[in-house]
N, C-alpha and C positions, 0 to 999 in steps of 0.2 A: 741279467735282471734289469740293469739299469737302463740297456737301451730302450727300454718296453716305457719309461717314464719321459713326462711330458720335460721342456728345459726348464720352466721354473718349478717342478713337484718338491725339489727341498726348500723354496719357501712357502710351503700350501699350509704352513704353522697359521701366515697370517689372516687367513679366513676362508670360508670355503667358496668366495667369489672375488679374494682379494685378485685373482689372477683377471677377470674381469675388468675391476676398480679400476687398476695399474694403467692399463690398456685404452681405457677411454677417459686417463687423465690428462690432464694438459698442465705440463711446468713451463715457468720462465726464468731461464737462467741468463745470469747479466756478468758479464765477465767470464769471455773461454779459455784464461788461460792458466795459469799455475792451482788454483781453488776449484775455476770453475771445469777446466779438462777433468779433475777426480768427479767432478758431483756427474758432468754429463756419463763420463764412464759406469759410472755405476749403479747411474738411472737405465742405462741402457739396458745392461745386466738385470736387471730387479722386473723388466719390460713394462717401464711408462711408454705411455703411447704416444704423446705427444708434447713436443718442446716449439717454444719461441727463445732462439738465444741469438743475443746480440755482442757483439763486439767488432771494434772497427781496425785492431790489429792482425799483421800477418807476422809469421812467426822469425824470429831472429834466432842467431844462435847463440845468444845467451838466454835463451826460453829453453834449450832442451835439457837444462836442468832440473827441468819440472813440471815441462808444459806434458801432459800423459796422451800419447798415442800422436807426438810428434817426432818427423826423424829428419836426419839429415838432408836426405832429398827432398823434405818439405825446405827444409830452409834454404837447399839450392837453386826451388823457386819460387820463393817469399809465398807460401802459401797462406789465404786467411785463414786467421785460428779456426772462425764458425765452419771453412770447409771440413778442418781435421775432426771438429766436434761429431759434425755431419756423416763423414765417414766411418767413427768411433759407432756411431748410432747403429749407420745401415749396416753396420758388418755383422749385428746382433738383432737386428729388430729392420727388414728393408720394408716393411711397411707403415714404420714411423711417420708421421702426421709432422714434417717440420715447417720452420719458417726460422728463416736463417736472415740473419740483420746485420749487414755486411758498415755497421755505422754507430750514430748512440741511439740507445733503446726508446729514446724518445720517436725518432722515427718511426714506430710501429708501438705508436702507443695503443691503439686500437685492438691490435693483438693481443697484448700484455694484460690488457682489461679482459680478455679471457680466459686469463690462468686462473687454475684452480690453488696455485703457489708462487710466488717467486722468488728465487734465490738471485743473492747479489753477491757475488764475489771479486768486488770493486778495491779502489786503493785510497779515495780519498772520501775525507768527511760529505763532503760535498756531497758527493754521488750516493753515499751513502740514503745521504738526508731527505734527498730528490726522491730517490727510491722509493723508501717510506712512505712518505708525503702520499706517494700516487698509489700505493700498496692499498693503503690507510683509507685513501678514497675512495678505492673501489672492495671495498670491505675485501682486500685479499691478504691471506696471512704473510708475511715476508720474512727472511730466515737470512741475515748476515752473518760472514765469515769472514774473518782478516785474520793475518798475522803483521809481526813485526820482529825487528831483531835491534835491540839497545845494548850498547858499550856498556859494562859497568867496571869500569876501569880494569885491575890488575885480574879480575876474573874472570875478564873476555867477554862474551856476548850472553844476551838473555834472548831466548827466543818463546816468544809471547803470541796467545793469539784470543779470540772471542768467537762466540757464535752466540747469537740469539736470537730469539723467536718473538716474532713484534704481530701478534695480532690485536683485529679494530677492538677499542673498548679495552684493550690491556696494556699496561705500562709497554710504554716506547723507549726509543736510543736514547732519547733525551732526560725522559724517567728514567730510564738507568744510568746519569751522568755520562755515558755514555760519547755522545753529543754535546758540545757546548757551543754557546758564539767565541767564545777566546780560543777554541779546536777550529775552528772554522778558517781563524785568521788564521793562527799560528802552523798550521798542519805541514805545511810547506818546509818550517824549520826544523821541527816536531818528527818526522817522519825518521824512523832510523838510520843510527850511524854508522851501518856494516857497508855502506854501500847502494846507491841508486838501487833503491825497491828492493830492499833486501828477503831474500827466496828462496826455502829449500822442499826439499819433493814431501819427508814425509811428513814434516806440519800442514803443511796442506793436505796431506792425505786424513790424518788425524782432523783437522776440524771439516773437511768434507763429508769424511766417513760419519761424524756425528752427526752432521745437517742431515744429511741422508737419512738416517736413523730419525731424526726428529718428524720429515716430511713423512716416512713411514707410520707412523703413529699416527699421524693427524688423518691419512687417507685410507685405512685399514683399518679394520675390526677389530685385529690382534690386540691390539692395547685399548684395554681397558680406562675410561678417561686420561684422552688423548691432554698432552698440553693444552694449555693457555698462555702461558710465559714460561720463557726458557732464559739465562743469563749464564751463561759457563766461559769457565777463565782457562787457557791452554797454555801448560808451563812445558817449554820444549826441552829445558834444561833438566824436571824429573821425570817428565816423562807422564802429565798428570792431567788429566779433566776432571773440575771441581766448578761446583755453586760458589756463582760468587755472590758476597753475603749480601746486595741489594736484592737477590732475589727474596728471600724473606721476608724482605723488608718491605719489598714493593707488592708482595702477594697478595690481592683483592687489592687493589687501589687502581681504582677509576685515571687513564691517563686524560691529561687537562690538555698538551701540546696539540691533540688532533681530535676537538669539539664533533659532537654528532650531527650539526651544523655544514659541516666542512665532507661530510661522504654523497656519494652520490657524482653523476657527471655532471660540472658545470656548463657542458653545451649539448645536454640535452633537449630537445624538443619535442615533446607528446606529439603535437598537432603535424610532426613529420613522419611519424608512424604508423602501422600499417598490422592490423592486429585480425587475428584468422580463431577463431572458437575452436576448439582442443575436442575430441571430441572425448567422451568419460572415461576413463580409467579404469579397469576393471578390481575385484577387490585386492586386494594381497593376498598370497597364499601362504602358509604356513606361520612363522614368530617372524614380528618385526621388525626391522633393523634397526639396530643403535643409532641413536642421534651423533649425525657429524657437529664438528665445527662450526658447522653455520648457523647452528640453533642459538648456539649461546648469543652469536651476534644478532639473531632474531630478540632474543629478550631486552638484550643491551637496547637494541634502537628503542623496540617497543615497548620496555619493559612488564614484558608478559611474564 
């Protein structure tokens, strides 16, 4: 029976064109290796069609602790992450749409400006913040993931993580305290005590597995009012994903740190464009479709 079904027919839950959607979406993943080897994995899986992911490492062998769909003989010839990502891809989807950034994502910023999402699964505040920043400007949703791992003396280690969902016009990292300037400076010292970039396979696979889950919503029918903000706390120690209590708190509050001012490209040029009449649209047939994501940020700018 089974061989008669298409490869994604057990997720056909999420719409009866989600397998469409998938296929002609475009994600940006920022960081391929312990976070972001799970998200590409299992975008490949779910069959998105198209990735821009950037990273400027190749793999070490203290990465195959966690780096997913790295082996040995990658590390006996330093291969880059974005190759193994690449390979993860085509062994599931060889008509995937990539663009692979053998550097920092800034490099192809151009690109990134065509994601319909991007995930960061980066290490420093920094990068974090940069992220955002450019997410934010080009009205695109952005979905951070981190862990970390903290000494708490005689109990050993706490293994802690986050993911949240920063779209335009909704509380940010920095709405979420998330973000600070005293993180900025201190993060260097700040960073946990288990050891240089402390990393294990399946916290990352847990806050992955949830981004994933998040990005799923917002680009599929299945869910009924997709997010707007997201804030969840990842306790490695019980084993737990929970709201954390700023979400509440910050739900319907206009974020202030990225003014409606501030969207848009700053080196645009009308007068260097080159614009061709569309020719009409024919009517739609049958119900609808649900308003995505991008509506609300329609109201937001215009407040329609």
């Amino acid at each position: 029976m089974e061989s008669s079904m298409s490869r994604l027919e057990r997720q056909s839950f999420l719409g009866a064109d989600s397998e469409n959607i998938l296929r002609h979406a475009t994600v940006g993943i920022v960081g391929a290796g312990g976070g972001g080897s799970h998200i590409v994995q299992q975008f490949a899986h779910m069959g998105i069609g198209g990735y821009v992911i950037a990273d400027p490492d190749f793999i070490e062998d203290t990465n195959t602790n966690r780096l997913i769909g790295g082996t040995l003989d990658d590390v006996a010839v330093a291969r880059p992450k974005i190759d193994i990502a690449a390979r993860m891809i085509r062994g599931l989807q060889p008509d995937a749409r990539l663009r692979l950034v053998p550097g920092k994502w800034q490099d192809a910023a151009d690109d990134f400006k065509q994601c319909d999402i991007i995930v960061g699964a980066v290490d420093s505040f920094k990068d974090r913040e940069e992220l955002e920043r450019f997410a934010r400007r080009h009205l695109i949703p952005y979905v951070d993931i981190g862990m970390d791992v903290h000494a708490i003396g005689e109990a050993g280690f706490l293994v802690s993580g986050q993911i949240i969902l920063s779209m335009p016009g909704e509380p940010c990292l920095r709405c979420c305290g998330f973000i600070t300037d005293e993180q900025l400076k201190q993060e260097a010292q700040r960073y946990g005590m288990a050891g240089s970039r402390p990393q294990v396979v399946w916290s990352n696979g847990v806050l992955a597995s949830t981004a994933v889950a998040i990005v799923t919503q917002i680009l599929t029918p299945w869910f009924k009012g997709p997010p707007d903000f997201v804030f969840l706390d990842y306790d490695g120690n019980r084993g737990s994903v929970t709201r954390n209590k700023r979400m509440a708190l910050l739900r319907g509050c206009a974020c202030t740190h990225h003014p409606m001012d501030e969207t848009g490209d700053p080196l645009f040029d009308i007068r260097s464009q080159t614009f061709h009449p569309h020719p009409e649209a024919p009517e739609p047939a049958g119900p609808s479709t649900p308003p995505h994501w991008w509506t609300r940020i329609w109201h937001w700018l215009w407040g329609a």
